[in-house]
PDB file of N, H, CA, C and O in Angstrom:
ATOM      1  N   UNK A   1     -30.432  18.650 -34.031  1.00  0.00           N
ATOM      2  CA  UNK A   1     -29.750  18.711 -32.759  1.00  0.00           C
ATOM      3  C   UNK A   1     -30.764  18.452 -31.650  1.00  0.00           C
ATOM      4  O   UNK A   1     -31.938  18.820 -31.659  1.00  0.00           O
ATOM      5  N   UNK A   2     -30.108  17.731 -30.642  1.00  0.00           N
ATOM      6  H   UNK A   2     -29.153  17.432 -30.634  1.00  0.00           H
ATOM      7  CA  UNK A   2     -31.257  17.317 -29.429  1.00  0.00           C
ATOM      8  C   UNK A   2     -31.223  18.451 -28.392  1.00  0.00           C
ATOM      9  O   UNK A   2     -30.005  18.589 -28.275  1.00  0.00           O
ATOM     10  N   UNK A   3     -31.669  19.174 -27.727  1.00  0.00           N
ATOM     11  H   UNK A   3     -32.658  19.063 -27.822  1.00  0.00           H
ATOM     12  CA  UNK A   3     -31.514  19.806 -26.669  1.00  0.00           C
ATOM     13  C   UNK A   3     -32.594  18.760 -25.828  1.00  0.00           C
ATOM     14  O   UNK A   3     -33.687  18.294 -26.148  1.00  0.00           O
ATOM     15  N   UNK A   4     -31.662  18.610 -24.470  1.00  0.00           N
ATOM     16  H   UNK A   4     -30.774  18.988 -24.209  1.00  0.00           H
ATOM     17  CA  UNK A   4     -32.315  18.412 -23.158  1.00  0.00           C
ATOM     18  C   UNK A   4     -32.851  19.369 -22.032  1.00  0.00           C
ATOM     19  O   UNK A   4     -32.410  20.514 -21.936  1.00  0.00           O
ATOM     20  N   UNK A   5     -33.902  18.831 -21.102  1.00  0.00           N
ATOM     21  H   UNK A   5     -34.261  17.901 -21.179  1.00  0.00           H
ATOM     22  CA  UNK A   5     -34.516  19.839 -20.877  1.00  0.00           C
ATOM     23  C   UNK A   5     -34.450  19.105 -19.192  1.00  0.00           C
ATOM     24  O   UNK A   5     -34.741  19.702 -18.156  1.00  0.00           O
ATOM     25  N   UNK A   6     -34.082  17.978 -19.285  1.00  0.00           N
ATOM     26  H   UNK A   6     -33.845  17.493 -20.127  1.00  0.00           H
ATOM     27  CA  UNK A   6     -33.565  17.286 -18.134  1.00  0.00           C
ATOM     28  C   UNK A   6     -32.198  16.673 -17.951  1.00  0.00           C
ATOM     29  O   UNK A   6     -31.548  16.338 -18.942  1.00  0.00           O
ATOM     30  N   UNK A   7     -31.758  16.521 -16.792  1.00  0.00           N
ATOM     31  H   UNK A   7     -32.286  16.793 -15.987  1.00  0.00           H
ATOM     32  CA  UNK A   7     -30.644  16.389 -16.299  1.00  0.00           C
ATOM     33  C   UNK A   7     -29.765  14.445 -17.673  1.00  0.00           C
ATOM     34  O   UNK A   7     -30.353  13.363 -17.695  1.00  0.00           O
ATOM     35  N   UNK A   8     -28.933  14.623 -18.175  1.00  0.00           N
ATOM     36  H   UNK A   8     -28.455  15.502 -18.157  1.00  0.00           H
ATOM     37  CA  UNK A   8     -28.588  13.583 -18.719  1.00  0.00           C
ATOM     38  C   UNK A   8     -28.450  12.647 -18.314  1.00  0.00           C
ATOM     39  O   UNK A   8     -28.416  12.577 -17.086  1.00  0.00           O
ATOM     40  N   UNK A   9     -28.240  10.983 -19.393  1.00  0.00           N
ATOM     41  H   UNK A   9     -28.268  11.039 -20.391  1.00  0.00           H
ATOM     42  CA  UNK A   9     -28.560   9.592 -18.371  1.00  0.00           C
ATOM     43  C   UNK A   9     -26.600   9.463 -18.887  1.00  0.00           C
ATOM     44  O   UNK A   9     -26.154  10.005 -19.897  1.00  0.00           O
ATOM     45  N   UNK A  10     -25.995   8.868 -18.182  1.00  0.00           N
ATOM     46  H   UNK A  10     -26.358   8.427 -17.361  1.00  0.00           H
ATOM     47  CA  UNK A  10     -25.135   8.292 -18.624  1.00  0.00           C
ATOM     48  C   UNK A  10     -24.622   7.724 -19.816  1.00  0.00           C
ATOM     49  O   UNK A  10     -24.425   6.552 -19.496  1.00  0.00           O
ATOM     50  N   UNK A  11     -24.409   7.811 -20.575  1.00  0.00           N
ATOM     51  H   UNK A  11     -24.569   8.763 -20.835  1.00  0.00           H
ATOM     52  CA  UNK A  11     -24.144   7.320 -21.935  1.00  0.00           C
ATOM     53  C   UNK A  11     -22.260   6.634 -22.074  1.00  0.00           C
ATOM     54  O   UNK A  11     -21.361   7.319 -21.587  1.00  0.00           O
ATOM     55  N   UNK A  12     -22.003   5.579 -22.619  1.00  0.00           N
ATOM     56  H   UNK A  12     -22.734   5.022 -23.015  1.00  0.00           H
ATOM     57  CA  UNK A  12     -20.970   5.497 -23.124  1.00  0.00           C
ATOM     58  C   UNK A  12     -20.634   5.952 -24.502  1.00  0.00           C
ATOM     59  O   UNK A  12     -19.486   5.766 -24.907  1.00  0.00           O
ATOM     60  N   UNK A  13     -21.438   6.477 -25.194  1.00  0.00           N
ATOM     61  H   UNK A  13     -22.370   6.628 -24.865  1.00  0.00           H
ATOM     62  CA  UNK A  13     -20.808   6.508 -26.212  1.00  0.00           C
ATOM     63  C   UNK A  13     -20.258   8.069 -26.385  1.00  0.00           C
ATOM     64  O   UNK A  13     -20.539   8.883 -25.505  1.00  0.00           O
ATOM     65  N   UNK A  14     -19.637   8.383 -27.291  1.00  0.00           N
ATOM     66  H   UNK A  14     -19.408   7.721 -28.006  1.00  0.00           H
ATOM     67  CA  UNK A  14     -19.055   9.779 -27.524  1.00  0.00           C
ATOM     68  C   UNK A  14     -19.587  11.368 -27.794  1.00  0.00           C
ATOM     69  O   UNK A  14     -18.855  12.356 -27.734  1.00  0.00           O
ATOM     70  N   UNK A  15     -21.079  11.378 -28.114  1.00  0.00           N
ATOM     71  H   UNK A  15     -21.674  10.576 -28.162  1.00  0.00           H
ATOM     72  CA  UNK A  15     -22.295  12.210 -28.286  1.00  0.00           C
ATOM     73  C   UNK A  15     -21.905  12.522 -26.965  1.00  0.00           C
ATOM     74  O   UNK A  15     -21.608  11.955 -25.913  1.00  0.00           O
ATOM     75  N   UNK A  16     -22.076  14.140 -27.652  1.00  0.00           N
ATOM     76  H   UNK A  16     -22.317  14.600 -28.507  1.00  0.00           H
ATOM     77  CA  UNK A  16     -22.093  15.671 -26.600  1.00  0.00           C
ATOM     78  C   UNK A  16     -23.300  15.861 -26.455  1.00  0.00           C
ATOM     79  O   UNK A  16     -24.152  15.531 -27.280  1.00  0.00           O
ATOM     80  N   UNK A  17     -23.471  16.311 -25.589  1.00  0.00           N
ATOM     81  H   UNK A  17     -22.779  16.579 -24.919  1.00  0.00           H
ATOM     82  CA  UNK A  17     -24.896  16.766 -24.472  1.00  0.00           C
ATOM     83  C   UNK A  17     -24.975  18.196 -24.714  1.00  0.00           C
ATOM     84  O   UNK A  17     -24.169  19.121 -24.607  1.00  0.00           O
ATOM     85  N   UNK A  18     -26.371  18.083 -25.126  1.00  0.00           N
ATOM     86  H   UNK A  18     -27.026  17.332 -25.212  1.00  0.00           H
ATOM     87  CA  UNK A  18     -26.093  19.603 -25.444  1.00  0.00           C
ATOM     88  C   UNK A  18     -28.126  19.762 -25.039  1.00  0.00           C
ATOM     89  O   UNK A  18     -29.162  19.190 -25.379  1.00  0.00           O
ATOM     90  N   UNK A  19     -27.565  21.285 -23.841  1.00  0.00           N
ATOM     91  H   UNK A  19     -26.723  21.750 -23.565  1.00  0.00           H
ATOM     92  CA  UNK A  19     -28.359  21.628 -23.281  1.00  0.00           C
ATOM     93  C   UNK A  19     -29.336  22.924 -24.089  1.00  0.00           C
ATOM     94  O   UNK A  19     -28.752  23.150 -25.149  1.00  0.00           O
ATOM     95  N   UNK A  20     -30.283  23.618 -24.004  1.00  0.00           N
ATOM     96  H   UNK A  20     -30.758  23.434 -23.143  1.00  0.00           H
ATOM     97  CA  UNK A  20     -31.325  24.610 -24.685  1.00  0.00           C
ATOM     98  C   UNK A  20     -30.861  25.369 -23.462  1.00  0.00           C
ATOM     99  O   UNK A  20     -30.975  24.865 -22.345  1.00  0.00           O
ATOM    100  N   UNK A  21     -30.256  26.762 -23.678  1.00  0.00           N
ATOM    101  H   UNK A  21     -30.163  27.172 -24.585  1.00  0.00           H
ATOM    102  CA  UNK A  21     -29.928  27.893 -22.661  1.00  0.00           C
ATOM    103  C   UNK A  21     -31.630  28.322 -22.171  1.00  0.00           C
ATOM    104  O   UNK A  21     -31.722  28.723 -21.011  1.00  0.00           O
ATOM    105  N   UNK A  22     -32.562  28.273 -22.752  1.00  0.00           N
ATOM    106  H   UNK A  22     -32.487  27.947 -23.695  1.00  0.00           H
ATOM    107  CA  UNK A  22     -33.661  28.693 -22.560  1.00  0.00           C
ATOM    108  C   UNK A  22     -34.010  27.726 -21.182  1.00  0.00           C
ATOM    109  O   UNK A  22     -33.983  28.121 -20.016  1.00  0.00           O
ATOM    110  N   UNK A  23     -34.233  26.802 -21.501  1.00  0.00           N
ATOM    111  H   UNK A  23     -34.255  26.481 -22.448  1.00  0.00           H
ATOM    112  CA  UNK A  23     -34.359  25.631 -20.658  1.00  0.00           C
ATOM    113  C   UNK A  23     -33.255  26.200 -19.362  1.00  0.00           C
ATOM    114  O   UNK A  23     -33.799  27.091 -18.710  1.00  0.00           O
ATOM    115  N   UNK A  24     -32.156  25.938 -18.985  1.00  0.00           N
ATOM    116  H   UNK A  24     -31.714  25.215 -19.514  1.00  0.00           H
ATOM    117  CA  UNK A  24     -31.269  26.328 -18.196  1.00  0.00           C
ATOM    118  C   UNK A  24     -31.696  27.551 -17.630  1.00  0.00           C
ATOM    119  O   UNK A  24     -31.161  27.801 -16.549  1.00  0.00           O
ATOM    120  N   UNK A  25     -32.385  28.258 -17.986  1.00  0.00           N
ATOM    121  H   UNK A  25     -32.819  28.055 -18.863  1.00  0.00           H
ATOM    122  CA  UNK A  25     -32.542  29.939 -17.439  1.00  0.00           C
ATOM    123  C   UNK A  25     -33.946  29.903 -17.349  1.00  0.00           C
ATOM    124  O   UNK A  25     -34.308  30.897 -16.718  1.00  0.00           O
ATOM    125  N   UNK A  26     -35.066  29.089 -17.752  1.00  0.00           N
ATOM    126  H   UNK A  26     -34.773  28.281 -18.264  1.00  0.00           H
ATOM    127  CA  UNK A  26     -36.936  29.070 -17.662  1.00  0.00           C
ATOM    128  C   UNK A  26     -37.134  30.384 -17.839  1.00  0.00           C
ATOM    129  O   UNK A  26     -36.692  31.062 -18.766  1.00  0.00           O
ATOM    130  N   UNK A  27     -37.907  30.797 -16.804  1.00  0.00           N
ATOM    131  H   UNK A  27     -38.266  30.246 -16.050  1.00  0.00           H
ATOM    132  CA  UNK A  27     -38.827  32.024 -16.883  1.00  0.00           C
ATOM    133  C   UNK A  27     -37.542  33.293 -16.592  1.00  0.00           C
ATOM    134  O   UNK A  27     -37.919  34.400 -16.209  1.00  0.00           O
ATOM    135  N   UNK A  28     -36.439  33.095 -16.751  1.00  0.00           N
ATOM    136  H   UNK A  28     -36.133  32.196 -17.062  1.00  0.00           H
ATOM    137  CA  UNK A  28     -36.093  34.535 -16.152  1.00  0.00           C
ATOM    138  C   UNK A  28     -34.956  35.209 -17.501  1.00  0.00           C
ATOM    139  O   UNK A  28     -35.161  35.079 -18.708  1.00  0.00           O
ATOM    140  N   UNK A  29     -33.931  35.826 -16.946  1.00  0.00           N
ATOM    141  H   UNK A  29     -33.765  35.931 -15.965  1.00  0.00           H
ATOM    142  CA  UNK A  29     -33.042  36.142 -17.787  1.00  0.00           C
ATOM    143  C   UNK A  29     -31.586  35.883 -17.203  1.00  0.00           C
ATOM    144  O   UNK A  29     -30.599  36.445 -17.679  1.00  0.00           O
ATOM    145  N   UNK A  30     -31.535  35.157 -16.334  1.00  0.00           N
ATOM    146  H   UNK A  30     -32.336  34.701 -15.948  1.00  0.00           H
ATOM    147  CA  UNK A  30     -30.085  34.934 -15.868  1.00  0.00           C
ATOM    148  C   UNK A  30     -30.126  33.176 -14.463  1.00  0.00           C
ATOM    149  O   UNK A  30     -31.046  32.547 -13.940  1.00  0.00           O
ATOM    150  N   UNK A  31     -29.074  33.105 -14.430  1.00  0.00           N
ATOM    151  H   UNK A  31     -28.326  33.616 -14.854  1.00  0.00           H
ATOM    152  CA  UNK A  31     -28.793  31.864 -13.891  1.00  0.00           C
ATOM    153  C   UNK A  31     -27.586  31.335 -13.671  1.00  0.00           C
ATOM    154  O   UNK A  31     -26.666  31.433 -14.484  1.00  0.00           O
ATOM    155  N   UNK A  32     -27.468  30.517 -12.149  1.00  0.00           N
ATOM    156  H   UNK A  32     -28.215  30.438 -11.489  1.00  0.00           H
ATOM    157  CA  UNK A  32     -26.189  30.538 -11.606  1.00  0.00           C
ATOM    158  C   UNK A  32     -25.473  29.137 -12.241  1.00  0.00           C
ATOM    159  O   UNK A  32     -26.086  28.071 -12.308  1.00  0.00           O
ATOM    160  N   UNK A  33     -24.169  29.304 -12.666  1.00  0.00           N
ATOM    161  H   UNK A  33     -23.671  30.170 -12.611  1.00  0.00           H
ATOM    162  CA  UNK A  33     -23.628  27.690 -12.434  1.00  0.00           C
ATOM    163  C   UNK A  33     -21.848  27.859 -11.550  1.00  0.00           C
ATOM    164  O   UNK A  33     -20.890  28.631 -11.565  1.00  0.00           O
ATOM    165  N   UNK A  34     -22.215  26.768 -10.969  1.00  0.00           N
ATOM    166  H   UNK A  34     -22.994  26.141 -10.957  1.00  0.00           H
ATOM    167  CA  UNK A  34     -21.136  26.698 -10.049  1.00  0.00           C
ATOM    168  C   UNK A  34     -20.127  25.603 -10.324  1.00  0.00           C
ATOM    169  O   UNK A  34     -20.498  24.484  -9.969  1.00  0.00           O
ATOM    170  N   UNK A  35     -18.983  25.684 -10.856  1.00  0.00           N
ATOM    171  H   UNK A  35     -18.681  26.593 -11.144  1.00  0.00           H
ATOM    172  CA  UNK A  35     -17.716  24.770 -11.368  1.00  0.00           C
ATOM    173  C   UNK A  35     -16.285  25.241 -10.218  1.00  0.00           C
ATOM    174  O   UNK A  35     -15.617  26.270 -10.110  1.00  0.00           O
ATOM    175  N   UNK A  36     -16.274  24.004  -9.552  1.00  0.00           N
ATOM    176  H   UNK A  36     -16.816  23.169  -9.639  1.00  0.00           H
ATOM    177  CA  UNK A  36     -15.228  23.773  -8.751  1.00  0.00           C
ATOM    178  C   UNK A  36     -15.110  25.031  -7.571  1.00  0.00           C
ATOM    179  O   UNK A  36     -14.126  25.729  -7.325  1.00  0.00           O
ATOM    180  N   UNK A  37     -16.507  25.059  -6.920  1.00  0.00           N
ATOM    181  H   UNK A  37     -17.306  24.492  -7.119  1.00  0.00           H
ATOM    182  CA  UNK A  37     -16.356  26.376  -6.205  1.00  0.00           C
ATOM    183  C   UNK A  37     -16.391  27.616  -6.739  1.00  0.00           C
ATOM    184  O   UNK A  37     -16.042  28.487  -5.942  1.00  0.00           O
ATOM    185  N   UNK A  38     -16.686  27.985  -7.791  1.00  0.00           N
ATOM    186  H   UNK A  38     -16.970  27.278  -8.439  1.00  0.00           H
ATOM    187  CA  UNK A  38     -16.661  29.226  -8.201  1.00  0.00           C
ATOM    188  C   UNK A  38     -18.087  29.599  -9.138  1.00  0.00           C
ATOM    189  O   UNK A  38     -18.533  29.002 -10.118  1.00  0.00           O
ATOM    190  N   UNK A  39     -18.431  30.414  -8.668  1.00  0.00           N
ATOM    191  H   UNK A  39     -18.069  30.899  -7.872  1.00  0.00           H
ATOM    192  CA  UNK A  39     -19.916  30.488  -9.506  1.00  0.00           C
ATOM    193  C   UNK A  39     -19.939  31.535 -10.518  1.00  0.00           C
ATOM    194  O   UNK A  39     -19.410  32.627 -10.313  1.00  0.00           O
ATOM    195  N   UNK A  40     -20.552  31.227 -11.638  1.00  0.00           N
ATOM    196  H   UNK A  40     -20.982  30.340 -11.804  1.00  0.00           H
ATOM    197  CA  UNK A  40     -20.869  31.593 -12.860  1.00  0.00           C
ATOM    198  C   UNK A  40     -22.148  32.212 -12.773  1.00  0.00           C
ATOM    199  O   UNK A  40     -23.018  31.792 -12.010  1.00  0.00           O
ATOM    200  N   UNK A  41     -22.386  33.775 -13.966  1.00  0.00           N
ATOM    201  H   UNK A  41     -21.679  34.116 -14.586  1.00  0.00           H
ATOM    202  CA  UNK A  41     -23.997  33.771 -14.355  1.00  0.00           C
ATOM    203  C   UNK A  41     -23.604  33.694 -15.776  1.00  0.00           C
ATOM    204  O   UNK A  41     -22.596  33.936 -16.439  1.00  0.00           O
ATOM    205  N   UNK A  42     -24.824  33.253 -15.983  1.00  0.00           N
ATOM    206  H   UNK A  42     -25.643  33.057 -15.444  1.00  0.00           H
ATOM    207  CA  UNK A  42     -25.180  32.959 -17.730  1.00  0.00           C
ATOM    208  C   UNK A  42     -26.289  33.648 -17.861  1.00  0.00           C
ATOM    209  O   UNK A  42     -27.296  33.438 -17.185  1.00  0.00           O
ATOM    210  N   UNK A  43     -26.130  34.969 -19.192  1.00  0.00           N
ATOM    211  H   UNK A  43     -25.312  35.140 -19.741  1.00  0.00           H
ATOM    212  CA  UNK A  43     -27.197  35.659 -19.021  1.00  0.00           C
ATOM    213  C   UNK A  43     -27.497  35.847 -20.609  1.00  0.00           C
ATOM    214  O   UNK A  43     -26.616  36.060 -21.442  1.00  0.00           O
ATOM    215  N   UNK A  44     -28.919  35.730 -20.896  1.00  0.00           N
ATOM    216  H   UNK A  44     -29.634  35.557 -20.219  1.00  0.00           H
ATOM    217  CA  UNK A  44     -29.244  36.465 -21.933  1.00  0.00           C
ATOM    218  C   UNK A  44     -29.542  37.754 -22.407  1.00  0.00           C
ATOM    219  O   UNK A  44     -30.331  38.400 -21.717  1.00  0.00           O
ATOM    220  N   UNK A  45     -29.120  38.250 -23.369  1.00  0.00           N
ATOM    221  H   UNK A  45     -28.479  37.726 -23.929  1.00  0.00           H
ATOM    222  CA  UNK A  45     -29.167  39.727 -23.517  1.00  0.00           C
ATOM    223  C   UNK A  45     -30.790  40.192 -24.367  1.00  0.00           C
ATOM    224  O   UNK A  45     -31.331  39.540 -25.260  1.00  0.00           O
ATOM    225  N   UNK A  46     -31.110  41.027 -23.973  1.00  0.00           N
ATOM    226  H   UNK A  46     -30.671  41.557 -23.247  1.00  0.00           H
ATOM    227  CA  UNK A  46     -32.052  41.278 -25.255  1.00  0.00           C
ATOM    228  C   UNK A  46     -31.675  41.266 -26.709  1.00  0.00           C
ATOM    229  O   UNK A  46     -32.656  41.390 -27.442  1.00  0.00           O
ATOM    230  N   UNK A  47     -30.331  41.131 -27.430  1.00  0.00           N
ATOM    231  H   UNK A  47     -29.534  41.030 -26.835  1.00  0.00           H
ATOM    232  CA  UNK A  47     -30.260  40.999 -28.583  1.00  0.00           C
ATOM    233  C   UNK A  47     -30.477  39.537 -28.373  1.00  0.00           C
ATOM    234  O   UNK A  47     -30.416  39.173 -29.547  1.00  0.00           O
ATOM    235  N   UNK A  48     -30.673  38.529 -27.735  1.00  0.00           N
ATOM    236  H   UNK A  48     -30.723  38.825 -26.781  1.00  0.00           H
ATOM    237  CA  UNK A  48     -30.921  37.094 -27.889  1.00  0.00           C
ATOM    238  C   UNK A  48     -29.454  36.896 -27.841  1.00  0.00           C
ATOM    239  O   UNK A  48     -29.146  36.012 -28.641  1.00  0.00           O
ATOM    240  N   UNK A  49     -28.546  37.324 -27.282  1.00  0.00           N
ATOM    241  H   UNK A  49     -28.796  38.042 -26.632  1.00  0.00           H
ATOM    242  CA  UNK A  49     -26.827  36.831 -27.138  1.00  0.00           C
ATOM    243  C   UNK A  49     -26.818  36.033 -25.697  1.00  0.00           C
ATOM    244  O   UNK A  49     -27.507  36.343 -24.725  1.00  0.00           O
ATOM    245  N   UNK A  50     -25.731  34.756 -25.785  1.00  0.00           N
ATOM    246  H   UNK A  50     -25.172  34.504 -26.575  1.00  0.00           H
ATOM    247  CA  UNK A  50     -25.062  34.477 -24.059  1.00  0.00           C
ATOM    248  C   UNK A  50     -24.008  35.322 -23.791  1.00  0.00           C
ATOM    249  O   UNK A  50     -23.158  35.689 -24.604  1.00  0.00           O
ATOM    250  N   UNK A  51     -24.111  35.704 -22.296  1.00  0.00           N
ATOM    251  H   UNK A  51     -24.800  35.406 -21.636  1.00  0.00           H
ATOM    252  CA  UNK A  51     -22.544  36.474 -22.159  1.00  0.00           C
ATOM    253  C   UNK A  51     -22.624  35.160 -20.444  1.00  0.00           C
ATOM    254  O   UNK A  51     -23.547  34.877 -19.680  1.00  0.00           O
ATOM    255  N   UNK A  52     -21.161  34.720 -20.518  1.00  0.00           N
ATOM    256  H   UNK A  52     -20.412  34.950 -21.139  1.00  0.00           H
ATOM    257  CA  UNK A  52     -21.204  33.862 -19.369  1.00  0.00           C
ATOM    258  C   UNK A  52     -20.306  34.834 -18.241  1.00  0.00           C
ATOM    259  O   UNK A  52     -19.432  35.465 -18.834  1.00  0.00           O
ATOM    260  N   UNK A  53     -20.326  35.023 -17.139  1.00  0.00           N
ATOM    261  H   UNK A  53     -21.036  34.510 -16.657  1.00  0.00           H
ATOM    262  CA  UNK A  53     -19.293  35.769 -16.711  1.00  0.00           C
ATOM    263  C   UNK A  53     -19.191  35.068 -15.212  1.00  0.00           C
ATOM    264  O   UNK A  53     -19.946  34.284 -14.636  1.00  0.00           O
ATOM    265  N   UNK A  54     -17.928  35.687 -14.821  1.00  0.00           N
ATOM    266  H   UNK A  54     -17.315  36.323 -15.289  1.00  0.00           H
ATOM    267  CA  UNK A  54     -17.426  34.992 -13.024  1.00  0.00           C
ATOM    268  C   UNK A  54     -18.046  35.864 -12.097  1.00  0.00           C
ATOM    269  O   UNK A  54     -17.909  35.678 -10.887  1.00  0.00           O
TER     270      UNK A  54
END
């Protein structure tokens, strides 16, 4: 599996993009994403779990 660690190039073909949560979050333990106005954290737990929440 590829994880990216930079923003993706355009592709036509059907291959999913698939990001490393580590990468997405660097040095910390949490991080914002924002979809259609509404912002998200994505956090890692110390058991090594994602919990995404609004």
């Amino acid at each position: 599996m590829n994880y990216l660690s930079s923003p993706p190039q355009p592709s036509s073909s059907s291959e999913i993009i698939t990001y490393s949560a580590r990468d997405l979050i660097q040095n910390g333990q949490t991080v914002k994403i924002v979809l259609d106005e509404q912002t998200y954290t994505l956090r890692i737990t110390r058991a090594g779990k994602l919990i995404l929440t609004k």
